[in-house]
C-alpha positions as CSV (number, residue, x, y, z in Angstrom):
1,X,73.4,-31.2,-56.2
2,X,71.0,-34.6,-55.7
3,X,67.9,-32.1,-55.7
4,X,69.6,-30.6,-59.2
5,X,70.2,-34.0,-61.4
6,X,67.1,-35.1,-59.8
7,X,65.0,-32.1,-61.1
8,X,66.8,-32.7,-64.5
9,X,66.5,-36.3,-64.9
10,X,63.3,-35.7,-64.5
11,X,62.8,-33.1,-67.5
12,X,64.8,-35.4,-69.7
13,X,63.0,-38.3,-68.9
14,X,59.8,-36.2,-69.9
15,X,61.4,-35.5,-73.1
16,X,61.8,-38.7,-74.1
17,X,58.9,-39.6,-73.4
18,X,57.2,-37.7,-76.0
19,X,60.1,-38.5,-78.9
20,X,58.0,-40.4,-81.9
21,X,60.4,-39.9,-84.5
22,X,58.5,-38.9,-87.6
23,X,58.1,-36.0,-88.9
24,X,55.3,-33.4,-88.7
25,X,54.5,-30.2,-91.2
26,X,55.3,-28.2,-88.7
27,X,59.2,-29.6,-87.9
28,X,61.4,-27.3,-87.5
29,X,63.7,-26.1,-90.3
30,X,67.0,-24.6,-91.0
31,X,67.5,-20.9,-90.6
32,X,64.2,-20.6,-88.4
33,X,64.7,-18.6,-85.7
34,X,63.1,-19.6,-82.3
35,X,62.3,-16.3,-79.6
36,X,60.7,-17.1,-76.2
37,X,60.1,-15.0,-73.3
38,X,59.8,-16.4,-70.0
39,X,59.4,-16.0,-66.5
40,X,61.8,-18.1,-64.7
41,X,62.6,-19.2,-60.9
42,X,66.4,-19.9,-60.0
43,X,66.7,-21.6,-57.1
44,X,70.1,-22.8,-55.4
45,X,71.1,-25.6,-54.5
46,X,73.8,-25.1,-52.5
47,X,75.2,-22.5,-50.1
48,X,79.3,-21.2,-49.4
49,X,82.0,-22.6,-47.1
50,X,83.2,-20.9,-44.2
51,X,84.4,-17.2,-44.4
52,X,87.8,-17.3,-43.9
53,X,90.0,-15.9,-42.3
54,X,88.4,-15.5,-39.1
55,X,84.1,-16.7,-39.5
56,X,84.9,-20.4,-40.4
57,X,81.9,-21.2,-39.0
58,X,80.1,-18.5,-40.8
59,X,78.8,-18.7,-43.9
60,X,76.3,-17.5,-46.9
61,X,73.2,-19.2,-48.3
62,X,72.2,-17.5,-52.2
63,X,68.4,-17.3,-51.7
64,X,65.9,-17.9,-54.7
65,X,64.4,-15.4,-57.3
66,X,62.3,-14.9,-60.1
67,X,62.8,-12.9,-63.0
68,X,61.9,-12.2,-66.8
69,X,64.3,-14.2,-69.2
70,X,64.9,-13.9,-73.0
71,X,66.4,-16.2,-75.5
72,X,66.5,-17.1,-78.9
73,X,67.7,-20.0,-80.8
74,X,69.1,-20.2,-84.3
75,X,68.4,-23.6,-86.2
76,X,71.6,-24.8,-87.7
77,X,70.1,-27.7,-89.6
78,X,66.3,-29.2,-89.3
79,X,67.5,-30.3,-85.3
80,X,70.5,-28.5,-84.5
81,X,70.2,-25.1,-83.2
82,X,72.0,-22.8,-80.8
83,X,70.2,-20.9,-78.0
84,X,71.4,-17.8,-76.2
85,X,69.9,-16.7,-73.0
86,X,69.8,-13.5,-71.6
87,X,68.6,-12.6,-67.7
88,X,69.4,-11.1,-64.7
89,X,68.4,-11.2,-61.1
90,X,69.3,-10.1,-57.9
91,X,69.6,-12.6,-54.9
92,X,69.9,-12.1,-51.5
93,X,72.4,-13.8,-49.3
94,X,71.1,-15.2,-45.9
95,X,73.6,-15.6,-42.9
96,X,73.9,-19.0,-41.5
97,X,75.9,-20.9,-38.7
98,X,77.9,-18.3,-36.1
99,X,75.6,-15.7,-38.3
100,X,72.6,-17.1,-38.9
101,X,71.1,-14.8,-36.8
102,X,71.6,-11.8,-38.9
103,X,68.9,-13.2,-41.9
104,X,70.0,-11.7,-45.0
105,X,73.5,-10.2,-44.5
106,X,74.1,-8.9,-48.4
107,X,72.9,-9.2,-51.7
108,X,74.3,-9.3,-55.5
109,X,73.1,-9.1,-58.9
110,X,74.2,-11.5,-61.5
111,X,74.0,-11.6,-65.1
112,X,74.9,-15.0,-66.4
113,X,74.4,-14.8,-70.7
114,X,74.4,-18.9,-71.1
115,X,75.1,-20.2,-74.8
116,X,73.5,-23.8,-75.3
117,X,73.8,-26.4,-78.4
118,X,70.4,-27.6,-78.5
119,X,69.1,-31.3,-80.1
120,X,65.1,-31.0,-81.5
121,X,63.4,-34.3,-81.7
122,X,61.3,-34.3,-85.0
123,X,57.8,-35.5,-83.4
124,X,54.5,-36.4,-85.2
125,X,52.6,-33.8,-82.6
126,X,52.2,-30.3,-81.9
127,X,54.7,-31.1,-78.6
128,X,58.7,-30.5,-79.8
129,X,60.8,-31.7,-76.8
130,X,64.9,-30.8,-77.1
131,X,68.2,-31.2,-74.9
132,X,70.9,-28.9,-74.4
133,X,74.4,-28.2,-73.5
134,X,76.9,-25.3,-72.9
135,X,78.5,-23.0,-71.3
136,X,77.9,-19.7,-69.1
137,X,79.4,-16.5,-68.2
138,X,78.5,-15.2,-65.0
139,X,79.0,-11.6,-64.4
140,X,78.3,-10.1,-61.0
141,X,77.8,-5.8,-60.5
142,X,75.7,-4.0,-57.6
143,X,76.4,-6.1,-54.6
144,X,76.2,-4.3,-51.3
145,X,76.2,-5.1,-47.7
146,X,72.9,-5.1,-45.7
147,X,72.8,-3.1,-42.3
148,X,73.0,-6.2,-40.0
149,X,76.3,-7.8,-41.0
150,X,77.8,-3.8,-40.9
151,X,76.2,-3.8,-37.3
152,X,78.6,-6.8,-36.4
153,X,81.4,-5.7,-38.7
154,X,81.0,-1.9,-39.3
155,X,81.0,-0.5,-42.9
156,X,81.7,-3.2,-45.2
157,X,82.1,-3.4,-48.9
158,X,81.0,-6.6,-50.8
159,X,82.8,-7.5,-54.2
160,X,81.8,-10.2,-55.7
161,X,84.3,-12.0,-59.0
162,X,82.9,-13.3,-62.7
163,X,83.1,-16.7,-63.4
164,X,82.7,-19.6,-66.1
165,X,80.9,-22.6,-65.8
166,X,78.7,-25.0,-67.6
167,X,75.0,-25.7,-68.0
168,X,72.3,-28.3,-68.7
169,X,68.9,-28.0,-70.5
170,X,65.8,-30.0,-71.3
171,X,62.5,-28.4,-71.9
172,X,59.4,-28.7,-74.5
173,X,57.7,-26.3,-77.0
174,X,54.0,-26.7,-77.5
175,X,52.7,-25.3,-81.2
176,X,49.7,-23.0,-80.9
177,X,49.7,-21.9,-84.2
178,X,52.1,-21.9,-87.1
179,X,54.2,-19.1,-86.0
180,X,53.2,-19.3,-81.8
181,X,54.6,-21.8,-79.4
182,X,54.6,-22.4,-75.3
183,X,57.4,-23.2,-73.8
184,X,58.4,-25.3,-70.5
185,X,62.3,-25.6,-69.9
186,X,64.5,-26.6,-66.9
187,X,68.2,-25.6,-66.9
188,X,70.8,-26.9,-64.3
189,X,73.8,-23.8,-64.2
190,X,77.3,-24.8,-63.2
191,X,77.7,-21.3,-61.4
192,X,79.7,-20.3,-58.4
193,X,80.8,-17.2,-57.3
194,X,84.3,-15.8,-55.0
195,X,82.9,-13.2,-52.6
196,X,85.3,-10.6,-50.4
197,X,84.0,-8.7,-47.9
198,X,86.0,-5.9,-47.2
199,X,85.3,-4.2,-43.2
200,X,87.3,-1.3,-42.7
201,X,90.3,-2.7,-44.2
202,X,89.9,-5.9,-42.4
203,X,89.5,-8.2,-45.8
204,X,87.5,-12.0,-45.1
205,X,86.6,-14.1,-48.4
206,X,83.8,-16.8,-48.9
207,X,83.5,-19.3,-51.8
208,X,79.3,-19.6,-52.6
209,X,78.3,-22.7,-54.8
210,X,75.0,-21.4,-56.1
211,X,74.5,-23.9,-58.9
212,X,71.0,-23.5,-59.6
213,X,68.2,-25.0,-61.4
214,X,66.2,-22.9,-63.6
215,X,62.5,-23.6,-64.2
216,X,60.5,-21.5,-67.0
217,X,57.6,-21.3,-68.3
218,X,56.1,-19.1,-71.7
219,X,55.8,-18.0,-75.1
220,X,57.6,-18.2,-78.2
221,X,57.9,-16.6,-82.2
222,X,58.9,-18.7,-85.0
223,X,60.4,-16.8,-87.5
């Protein structure tokens, strides 16, 4: 958690440090429409408690990952707009303390669509810096059990429950032309997941903080 408000104190320190409130031809306007593709790495900041009933010195650490991301943001006035984010990634789940032998003992894929209300500062540059807020939906599908915890356990099934949370944002876009922009963005994602593993009946059940911070980097439309 200190690595994540760190990360995005930083970013919104960044942010307003380019604020110079007047306003350039190219502002922003309302009813533009902002899309960005990006490529993004989500790294977690923290790891689960003990798997319970019987492993409570056993627990799982949500490794990293990088994927493609997609969002676009709707300006409700000249420096109000709303952004929704689209990605999905798969992260693998490393063993640690009376596992940590195993490495990575399962994986999941999550889907977390993240809707953000976004402030624009009005700048007199090509740089357009902006803060966010909002919420997330975290939807998790495809998670499976890797061959060394069913080695300890036998055949186990991994299930893996949806969950709400909140999120952060502070990030920059960079005009290249009229209509083209790059983009640098840093998110901080409320997200944690319940996890049941189920071994031949036998059910055990892990709470995983993931909470991760989101760091992208790319391109953007203006229409």
């Amino acid at each position: 958690m200190n690595l994540a408000l760190t990360s995005v104190s930083a970013a919104l320190f960044f942010v307003f440090s380019m604020i110079a409130g007047v306003t350039p031809s190219n502002a922003l306007e309302k009813g533009d429409w902002l899309l960005r593709v990006r490529a993004i790495s989500i790294s977690p900041t923290d790891e689960s408690g003990g798997i319970s009933p019987d492993l409570l010195t056993a627990g799982l650490d949500p490794q990293s990952a990088i994927v493609p991301e997609l969002d676009i943001t709707y300006m409700l006035t000249d420096t109000i707009g709303l952004e929704l984010i689209a990605a999905t990634s798969v992260h693998q789940f490393e063993g640690t303390g009376a596992i940590a032998g195993l490495g990575d003992v399962a994986e999941a894929w999550l889907l977390p669509p993240t809707l953000l209300a976004q402030y624009h500062f009005r700048t007199n540059s090509k740089f357009r810096p902006y803060i966010g807020a909002g919420i997330n939906y975290t939807i998790s599908y495809l998670e499976n059990a890797h061959q060394s915890l069913e080695a300890v356990l036998g055949p186990t099934t991994v299930k893996a429950d949806n969950s709400f949370g909140w999120a952060l944002q502070a990030g920059m876009d960079y005009d290249i032309s009229d209509k083209w922009f790059m983009n640098i963005d840093v998110k901080y994602i409320d997200l944690g997941v319940d996890i049941q593993l189920n071994s031949r009946g036998v059910i055990r059940n892990v709470a995983v903080d993931i909470n991760p911070v989101v760091f992208g980097i790319g391109f953007g439309y203006r229409f």
